[in-house]
Structures are given as structure tokens and as C-alpha cells.
N, C-alpha and C positions, 0 to 999 in steps of 0.2 A: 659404409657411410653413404648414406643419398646424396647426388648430384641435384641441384636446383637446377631448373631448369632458363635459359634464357629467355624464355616465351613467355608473356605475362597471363594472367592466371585469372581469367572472366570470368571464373564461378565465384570471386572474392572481391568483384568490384572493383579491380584495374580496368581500365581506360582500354579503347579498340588499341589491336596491332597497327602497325607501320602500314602492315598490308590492305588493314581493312581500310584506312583512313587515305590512302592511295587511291585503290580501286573505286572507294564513295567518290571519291573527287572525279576520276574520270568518270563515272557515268553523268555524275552532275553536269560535265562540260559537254557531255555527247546527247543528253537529255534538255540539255538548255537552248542547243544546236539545233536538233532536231523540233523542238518544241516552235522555236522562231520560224524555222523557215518551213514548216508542212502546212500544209491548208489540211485542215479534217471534214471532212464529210459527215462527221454528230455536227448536228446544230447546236448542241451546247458549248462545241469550242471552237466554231464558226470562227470568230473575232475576238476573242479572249486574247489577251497577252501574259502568258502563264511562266512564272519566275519559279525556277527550281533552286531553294535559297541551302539547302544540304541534304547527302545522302548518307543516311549510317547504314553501313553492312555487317550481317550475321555474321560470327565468330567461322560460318564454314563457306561465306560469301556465295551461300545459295538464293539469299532474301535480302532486298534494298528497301530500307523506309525511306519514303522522298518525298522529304518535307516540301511544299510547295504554296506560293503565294498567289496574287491574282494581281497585275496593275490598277493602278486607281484606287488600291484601298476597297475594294471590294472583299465582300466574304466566297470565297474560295469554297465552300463545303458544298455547295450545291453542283459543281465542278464535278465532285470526287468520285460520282458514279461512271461519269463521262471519262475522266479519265482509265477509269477501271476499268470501262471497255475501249479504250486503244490500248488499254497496256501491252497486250502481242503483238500490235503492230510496233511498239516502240521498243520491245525488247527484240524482234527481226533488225528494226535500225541499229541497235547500240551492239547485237554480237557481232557483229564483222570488223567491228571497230575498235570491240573491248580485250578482244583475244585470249578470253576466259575459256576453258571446255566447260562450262557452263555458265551457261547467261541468266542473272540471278532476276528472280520474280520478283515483280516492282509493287509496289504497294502505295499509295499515293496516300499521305496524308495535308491535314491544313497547317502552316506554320505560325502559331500563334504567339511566338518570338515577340514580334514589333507588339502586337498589341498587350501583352505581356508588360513591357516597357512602355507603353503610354498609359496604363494603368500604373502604373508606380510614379511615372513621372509626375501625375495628374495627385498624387497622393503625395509626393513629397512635397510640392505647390500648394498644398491644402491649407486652410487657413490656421488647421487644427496644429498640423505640422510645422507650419511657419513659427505658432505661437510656442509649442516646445521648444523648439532651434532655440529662440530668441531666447528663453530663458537662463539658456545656458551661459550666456554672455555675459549677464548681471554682475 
């Protein structure tokens, strides 16, 4: 008889480990950390206030997606080269801190989350949609 195993089973579309959803969180706090308080020397993130809103890690937490925002409501994508080149300097910050034998490789993407939600919001407000709701009421 096969034993199941306790480890959930990502090639079936379970949810990240404990582990993964752990270590995203810490780099997000040492990534948020460091993001505040370094001055950079690219001119493109001179003055930028750059929010690291989650981090999902690969099933072998070699690779971090870091979903990332801009203050202000700004679009963030013009960002994403600038960040791509500090990433080793911020992957030098985050291993001494993270205590991984390997400091997984950061990938910066835009978090499109909120705007996501202001588009639905703006659509459930709609007058098209107001007029269905109401029908139902009748």
C-alpha cells in the first residue's frame, strides 16, 4: 500500500508549502526594508517610493516573484528594468538576513492587484449594472 505523503502536491494545483509562504513573507519584509531606506545610484529609482506588496516562491525556493507597486498610483513598469538591475545588489542585502544556503533570484514584476479592483469596482458602479441589480428587486 502507498503511503501519501504529507507534502502538498504542486504539480495538481495545491496552494504553496508553509515553507514557501514563510520565506516569501520574509524576503517581502527585508525587501521592503531595504527598498526604504537605500538611496540608489540608477536614476530611475532616485526618488521613487517602491512598495513590495507579495512574494511567491518556487516549489525549490530558488526563484522569488516580487510583485511590486509604485506610490502615488503610478505605473511601476517602467521601474522594472531599473529594478532588474539592482537585483544583486538586493539579493547581497537580503542573504545575510534570510539564512537560506541559497539566496533565491528576484524577479520584479508590476502588481496589478489594485488596479484589477478598480476596474471591477468601476464596473459594478456601471449604470448597466446598477440597472440589472435593480431588477432583481421587483
Amino acid at each position: 500500500m502507498k503511503q501519501k505523503s504529507s507534502r502538498p502536491d504542486h504539480a495538481h494545483g495545491a496552494g504553496p508549502s508553509q515553507r514557501q509562504l514563510r520565506v516569501g513573507e520574509e524576503i517581502r519584509h527585508i525587501l521592503s526594508d531595504v527598498l526604504l531606506r537605500t538611496e540608489f545610484h540608477d536614476p530611475a529609482l532616485a526618488r521613487e517610493h517602491i512598495t513590495v506588496s507579495e512574494v511567491r516562491m518556487s516549489p525549490d525556493l530558488k526563484h522569488a516573484l516580487v510583485f511590486t507597486t509604485v506610490l502615488g498610483q503610478k505605473d511601476i513598469r517602467p521601474l522594472l528594468p531599473a529594478l532588474k538591475r539592482v537585483s544583486p545588489f538586493l539579493r547581497a542585502q537580503i542573504a545575510p538576513r534570510l539564512g537560506l544556503r541559497v539566496t533565491p533570484e528576484l524577479k520584479f514584476v508590476a502588481d496589478e492587484a489594485l488596479d484589477e479592483a478598480t476596474k471591477i469596482n468601476q464596473l459594478l458602479h456601471s449604470p448597466e449594472v446598477a440597472r440589472d441589480l435593480g431588477s432583481d428587486e421587483d
